[in-house]
C-alpha positions as CSV (number, residue, x, y, z in Angstrom):
1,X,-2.3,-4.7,15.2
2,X,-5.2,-2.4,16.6
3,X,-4.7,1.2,15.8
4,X,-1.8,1.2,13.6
5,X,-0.3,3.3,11.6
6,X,2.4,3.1,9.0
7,X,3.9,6.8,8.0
8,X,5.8,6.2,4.5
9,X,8.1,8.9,4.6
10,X,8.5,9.9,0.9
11,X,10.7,11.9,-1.8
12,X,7.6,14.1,-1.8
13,X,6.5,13.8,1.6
14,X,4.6,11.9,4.1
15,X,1.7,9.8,3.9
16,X,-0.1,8.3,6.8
17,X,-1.6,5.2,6.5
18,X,-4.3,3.1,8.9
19,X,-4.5,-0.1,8.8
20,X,-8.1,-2.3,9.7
21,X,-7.6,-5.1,12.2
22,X,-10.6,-7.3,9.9
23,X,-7.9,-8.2,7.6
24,X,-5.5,-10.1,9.5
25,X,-3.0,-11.0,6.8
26,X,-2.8,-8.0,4.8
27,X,-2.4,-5.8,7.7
28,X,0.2,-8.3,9.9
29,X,2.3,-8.2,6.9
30,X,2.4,-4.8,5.8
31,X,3.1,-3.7,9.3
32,X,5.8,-6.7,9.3
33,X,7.3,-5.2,6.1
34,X,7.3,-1.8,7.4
35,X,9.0,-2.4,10.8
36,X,11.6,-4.8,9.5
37,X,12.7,-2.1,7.0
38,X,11.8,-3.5,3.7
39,X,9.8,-0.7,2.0
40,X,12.8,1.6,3.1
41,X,14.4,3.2,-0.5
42,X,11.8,1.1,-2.7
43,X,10.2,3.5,-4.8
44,X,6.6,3.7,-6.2
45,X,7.3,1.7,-9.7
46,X,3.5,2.3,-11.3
47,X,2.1,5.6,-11.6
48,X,-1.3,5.7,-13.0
49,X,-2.7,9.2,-13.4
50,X,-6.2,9.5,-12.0
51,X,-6.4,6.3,-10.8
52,X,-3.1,4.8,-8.5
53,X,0.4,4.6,-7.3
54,X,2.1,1.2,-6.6
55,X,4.9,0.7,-4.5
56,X,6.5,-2.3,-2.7
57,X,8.7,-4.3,-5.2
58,X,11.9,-4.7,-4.9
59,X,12.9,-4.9,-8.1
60,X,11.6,-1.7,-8.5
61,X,9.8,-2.7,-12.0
62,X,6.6,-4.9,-11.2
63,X,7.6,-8.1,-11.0
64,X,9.3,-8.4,-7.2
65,X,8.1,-10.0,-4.1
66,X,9.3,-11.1,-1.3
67,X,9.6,-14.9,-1.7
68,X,6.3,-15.7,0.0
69,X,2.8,-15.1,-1.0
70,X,-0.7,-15.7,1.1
71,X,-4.3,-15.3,0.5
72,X,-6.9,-12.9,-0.5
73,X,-9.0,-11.3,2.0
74,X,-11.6,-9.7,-0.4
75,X,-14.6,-7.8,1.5
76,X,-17.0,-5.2,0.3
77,X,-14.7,-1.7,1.0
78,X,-15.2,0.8,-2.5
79,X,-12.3,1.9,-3.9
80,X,-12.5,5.6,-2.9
81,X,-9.4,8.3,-2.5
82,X,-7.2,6.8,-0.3
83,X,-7.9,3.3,-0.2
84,X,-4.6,1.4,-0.1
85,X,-4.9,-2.5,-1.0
86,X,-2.5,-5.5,-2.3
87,X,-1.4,-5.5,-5.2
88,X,-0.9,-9.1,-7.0
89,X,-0.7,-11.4,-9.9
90,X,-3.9,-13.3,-9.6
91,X,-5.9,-15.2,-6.9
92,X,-4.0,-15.7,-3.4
93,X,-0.9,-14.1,-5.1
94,X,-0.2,-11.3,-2.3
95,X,3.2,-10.7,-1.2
96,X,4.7,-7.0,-0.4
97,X,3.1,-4.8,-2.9
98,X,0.1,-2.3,-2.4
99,X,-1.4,0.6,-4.3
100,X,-2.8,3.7,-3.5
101,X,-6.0,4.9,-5.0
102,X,-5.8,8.2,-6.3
103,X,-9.5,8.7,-6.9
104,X,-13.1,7.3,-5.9
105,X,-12.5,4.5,-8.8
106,X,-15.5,1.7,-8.3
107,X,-14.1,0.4,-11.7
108,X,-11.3,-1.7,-9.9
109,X,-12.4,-5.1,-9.6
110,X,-12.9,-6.4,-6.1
111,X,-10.0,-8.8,-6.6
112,X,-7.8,-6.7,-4.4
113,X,-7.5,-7.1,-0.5
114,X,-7.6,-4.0,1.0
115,X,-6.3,-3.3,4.1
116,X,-5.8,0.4,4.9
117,X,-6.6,3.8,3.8
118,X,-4.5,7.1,3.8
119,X,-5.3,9.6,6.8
120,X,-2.8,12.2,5.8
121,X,-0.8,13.6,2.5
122,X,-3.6,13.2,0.2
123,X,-2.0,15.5,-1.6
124,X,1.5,13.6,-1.7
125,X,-0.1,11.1,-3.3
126,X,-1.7,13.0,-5.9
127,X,2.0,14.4,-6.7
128,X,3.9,11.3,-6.5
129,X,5.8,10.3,-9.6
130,X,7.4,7.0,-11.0
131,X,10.5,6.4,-9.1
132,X,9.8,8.7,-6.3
133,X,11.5,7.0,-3.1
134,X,9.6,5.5,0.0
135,X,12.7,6.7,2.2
136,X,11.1,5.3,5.4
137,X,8.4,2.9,6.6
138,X,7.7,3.8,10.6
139,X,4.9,1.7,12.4
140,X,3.4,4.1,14.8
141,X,0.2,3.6,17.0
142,X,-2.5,5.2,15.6
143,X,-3.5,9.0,17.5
């Protein structure tokens, strides 16, 4: 889990993602996700201007997970550009969602888990629109 990397290979292009090792749960499952193929052709459902994209579902509309959930691992990380975190319903509701942070934004309550932050294509995420298609999720060590 040391040194990873997830590259989301987009319908806008790609993002590069690390992921921290001090958030066990989070990180082993995002990576899981990403290897087994389950982020492949999802696309980023929730597009907030200024403030995030959110990708991961499923059912492509907010309300998909994938049958499981686990716990928060809340810590004091800001919610600057790049940040990338779980998304979820409430308390220990995490599952294969996660958002993007668009913008410094310490307006986000600290009820998120976050878990990574984007290393490259910034600017993808700035231009990513709803629907726009996470073609590929590729676990890579980090360089």
């Amino acid at each position: 889990m040391k040194d990873k990397a997830v590259t989301l290979v987009t319908s806008k292009g790609n993002i590069i993602i690390q992921v921290y090792p001090d958030v066990p749960k989070a990180t082993s499952n995002f990576l899981l996700l990403a290897s087994n193929g389950f982020y492949d052709n999802l696309t980023f459902h929730r597009v907030e201007p200024g403030l995030l994209i959110q990708g991961g579902d499923p059912k492509g509309d907010g309300t998909g997970d994938g049958g499981y959930t686990f716990e928060d691992e809340l810590n004091e990380r800001e919610y600057k550009k790049g940040t990338v975190a779980m998304a979820n319903r409430g308390p220990n509701t995490n599952s294969t969602q996660f958002f993007i942070v668009i913008a410094d934004n310490p307006g986000i309550p600290k009820k998120y888990t976050i878990f990574g932050s984007v290393i490259f294509g910034l600017d993808v995420v700035e231009r990513i629109a709803p629907q726009d298609v996470i073609y590929k999720a590729v676990v890579q060590p980090l360089k």
